[in-house]
N, C-alpha and C positions, 0 to 999 in steps of 0.2 A: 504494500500500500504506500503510496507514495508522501512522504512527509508535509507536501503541498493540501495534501485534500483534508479541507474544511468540512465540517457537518453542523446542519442546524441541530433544533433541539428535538425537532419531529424527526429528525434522518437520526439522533442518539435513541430516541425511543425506540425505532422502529428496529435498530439493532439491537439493543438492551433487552426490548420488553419490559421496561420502566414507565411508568405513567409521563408525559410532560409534565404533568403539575409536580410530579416527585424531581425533575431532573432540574425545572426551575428552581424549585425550594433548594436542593444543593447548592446549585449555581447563585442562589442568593444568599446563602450562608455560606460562601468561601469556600465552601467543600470541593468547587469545580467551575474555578474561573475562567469566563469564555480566551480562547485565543486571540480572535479579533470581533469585530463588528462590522455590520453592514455601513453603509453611508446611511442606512435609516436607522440605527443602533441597534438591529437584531443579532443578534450573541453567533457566533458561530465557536467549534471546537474541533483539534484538529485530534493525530489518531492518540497522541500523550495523553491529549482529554479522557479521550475513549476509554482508554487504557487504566486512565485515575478512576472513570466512572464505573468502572466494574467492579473495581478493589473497594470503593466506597460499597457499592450492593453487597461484597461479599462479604464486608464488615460487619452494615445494617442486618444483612440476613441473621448474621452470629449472635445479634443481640447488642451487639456493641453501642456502646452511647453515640452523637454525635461531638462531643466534646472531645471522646478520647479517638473517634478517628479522626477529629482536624488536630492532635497532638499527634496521630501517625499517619499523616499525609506531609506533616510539619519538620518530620522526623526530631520531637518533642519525646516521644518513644517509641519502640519495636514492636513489632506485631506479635514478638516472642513475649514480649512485658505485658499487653496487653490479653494475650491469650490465655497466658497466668492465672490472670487478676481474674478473667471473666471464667474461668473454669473454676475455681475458690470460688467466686459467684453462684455459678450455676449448681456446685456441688452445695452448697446452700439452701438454694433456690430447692432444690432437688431432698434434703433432706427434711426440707418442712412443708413438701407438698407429701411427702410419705407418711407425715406424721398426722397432716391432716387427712388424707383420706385409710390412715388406722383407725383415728379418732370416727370419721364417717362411718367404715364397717362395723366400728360397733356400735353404732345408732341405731343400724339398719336391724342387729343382730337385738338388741335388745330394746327398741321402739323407744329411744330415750324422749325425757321432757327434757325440756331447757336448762336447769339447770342441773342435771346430770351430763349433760353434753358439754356445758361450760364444764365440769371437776376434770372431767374426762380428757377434753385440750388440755388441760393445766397439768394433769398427772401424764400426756405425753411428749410436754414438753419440759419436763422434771431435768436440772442437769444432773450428771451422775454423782456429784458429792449428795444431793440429794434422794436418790434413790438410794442410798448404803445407808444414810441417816433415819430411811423409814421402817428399812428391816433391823436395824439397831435398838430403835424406841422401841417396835414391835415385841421383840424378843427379850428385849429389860421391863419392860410389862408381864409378860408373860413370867416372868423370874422372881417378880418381886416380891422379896417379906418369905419367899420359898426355901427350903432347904432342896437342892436340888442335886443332881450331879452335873461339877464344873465340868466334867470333861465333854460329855454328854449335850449339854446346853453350848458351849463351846462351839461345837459342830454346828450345832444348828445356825447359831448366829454368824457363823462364818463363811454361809454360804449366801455371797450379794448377787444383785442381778447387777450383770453387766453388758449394758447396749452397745454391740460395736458402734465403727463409725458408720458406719453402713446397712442400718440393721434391714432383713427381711420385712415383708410387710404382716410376716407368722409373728417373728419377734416384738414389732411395734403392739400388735395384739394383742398379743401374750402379755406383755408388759403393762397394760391398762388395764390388763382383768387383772394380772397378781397384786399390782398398787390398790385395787379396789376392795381384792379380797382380803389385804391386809388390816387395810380400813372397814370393813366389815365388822361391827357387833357382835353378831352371832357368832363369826368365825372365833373373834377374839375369846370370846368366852365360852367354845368350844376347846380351843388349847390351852386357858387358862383353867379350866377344869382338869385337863388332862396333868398339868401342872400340880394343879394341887394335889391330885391322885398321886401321882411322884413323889409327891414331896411327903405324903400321910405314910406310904410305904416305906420310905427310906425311915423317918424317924418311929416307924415300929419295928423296925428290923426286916421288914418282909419282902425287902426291896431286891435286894441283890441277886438271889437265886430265878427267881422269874424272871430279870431283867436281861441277866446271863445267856436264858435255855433261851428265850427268844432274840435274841441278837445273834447267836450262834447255831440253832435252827430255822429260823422264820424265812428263808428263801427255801430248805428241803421241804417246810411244813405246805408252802404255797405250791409246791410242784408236787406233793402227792396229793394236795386239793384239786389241782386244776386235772391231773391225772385221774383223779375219781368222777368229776365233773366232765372231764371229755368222754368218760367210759360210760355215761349213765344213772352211775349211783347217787343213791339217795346217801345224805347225812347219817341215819341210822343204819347204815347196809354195813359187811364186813367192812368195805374198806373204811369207812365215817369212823366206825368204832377203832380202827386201829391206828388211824393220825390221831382219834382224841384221846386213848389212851400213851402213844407218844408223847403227845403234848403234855398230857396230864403226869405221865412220870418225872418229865423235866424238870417240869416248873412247881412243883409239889415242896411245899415250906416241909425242914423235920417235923415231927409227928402228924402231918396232914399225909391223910388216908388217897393216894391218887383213884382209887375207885370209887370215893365217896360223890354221890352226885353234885352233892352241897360242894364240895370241895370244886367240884366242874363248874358248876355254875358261876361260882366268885371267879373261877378264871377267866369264864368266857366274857362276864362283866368288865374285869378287867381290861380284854383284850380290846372289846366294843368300845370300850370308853376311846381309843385313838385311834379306832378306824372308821372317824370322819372321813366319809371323801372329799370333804375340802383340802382336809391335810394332804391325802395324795395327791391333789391338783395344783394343792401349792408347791410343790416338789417337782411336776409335771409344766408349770407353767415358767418356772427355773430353767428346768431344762433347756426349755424351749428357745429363752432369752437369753442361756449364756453358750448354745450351741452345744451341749450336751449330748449324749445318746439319747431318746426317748426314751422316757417311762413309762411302760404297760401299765393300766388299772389291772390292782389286784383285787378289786371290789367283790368279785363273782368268788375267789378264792377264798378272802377272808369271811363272808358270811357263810358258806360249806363247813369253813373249820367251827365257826361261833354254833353253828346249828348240829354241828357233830359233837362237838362238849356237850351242849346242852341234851339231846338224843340219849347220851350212853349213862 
């Protein structure tokens, strides 16, 4: 193309595919100052023009402000400084259109009113010093005025949720429901009961030996649950009677009779007392948000075993 040929603003359009009114507004903000003018003052531009006006669209397309591409038309900055900036932008822009539409899915999911939907933005846009600070209180409530076990309680509290930078839109999710379910009444006073059951055990002496047999069986007791459950059986069949008398050998205080019913029954009351399924969902919704393996519900397993104590 020869360096001579001029082009109106209608001959930039028609190669651009830019509106006139868009190539004016440039050319009247400096963005793309004509080459010369007619003897009647109409603008012409030659192919440098051209050339500017495409970098200009390619800018505008990117999102680019007009300020920062007349500082890189100006060479004021690089298109590498610029691109930067607007990617740190858009990653932004990007992280809290994610947050809002977590926030949306679960409107949708639980038909919120107003001002559940306000808590709901606010607990997704929680920073992380904040999110560690809510399972912290959580779990010092739950503690308090308790004789507990530190090591025990320890653990628990020890486990934060933590939002990458990039979290899923399961994570964001997940994240709204475990902030909620933490602020939940019910919940609280579901593990704080469990708590004080802990805490009544330990200062009667009755704590250790139970606490023991099931932390050191309760994954075999839930696999010959689920095993009896995928085979058929009822809770009072051979096999019901022989996970509840396993259990029941275990966990059996000195002089308590492991075949006494009564003696069944306080265990299985026992056991019931912490198999809220909020408690596993809260373990479950962890998961989920700090990228975890998944946690299967043992729901269907632990009421087989509760209803196998109780049976025998």
């Amino acid at each position: 193309m020869p360096a001579t040929t001029v082009f109106t603003i209608g001959e930039l359009s028609r190669r651009t595919g830019l509106p006139v009114k868009t190539i004016r507004f440039y050319s009247d903000e400096g963005l793309l100052p004509p080459t010369q003018r007619t003897g009647a003052g109409y603008r012409l531009y030659d192919a440098h023009a051209l050339a500017r006006l495409e970098l200009v669209r390619t800018l505008r397309e990117l999102g680019i402000g007009l300020p920062d591409v007349s500082r890189a038309l100006a060479r004021e900055t690089t298109v590498r400084d610029l691109a930067t900036s607007h990617v740190d932008a858009l990653d932004e822009q990007i992280r809290r259109l994610r947050l809002r539409r977590a926030v949306l899915r679960a409107v949708l999911k639980r038909d919120s009113e107003l001002e559940e939907v306000k808590l709901m933005n606010r607990i997704a846009q929680m920073p992380d010093e904040e999110r560690r600070r809510l399972v912290d209180e959580f779990w010092a409530e739950m503690m308090e005025g308790l004789d507990v076990d530190p090591e025990f309680y320890a653990r628990m509290q020890s486990a934060k949720p933590d939002l990458p930078d990039d979290p899923t839109p399961e994570q964001l999710e997940a994240w709204i429901e475990f902030a909620e379910l933490v602020r939940d009444p019910g919940f609280r006073q579901s593990i704080r009961t469990m708590s004080e059951r802990h805490s009544a055990t330990r200062e009667a002496g009755e704590y250790e030996r139970p606490s023991k047999a099931q932390q050191e069986n309760w994954e075999a007791w839930m696999t010959d649950a689920r095993s009896a459950l995928d085979a058929g059986h009822a809770p009072g069949s051979p096999a019901g009677r022989a996970l509840a008398d396993a259990i029941a050998t275990a966990s059996a205080l000195p002089g308590q009779d492991p075949a006494d019913p009564a003696v069944r029954y306080k265990m299985a009351d026992g056991i019931a007392v912490g198999a809220d399924p909020r408690a596993e969902r809260y373990w479950q919704l962890l998961a989920t948000i700090n990228g975890w393996p998944a946690i299967p519900s043992r729901q269907d397993e632990v009421q087989f075993l509760l209803a196998a104590l109780r049976a025998s």
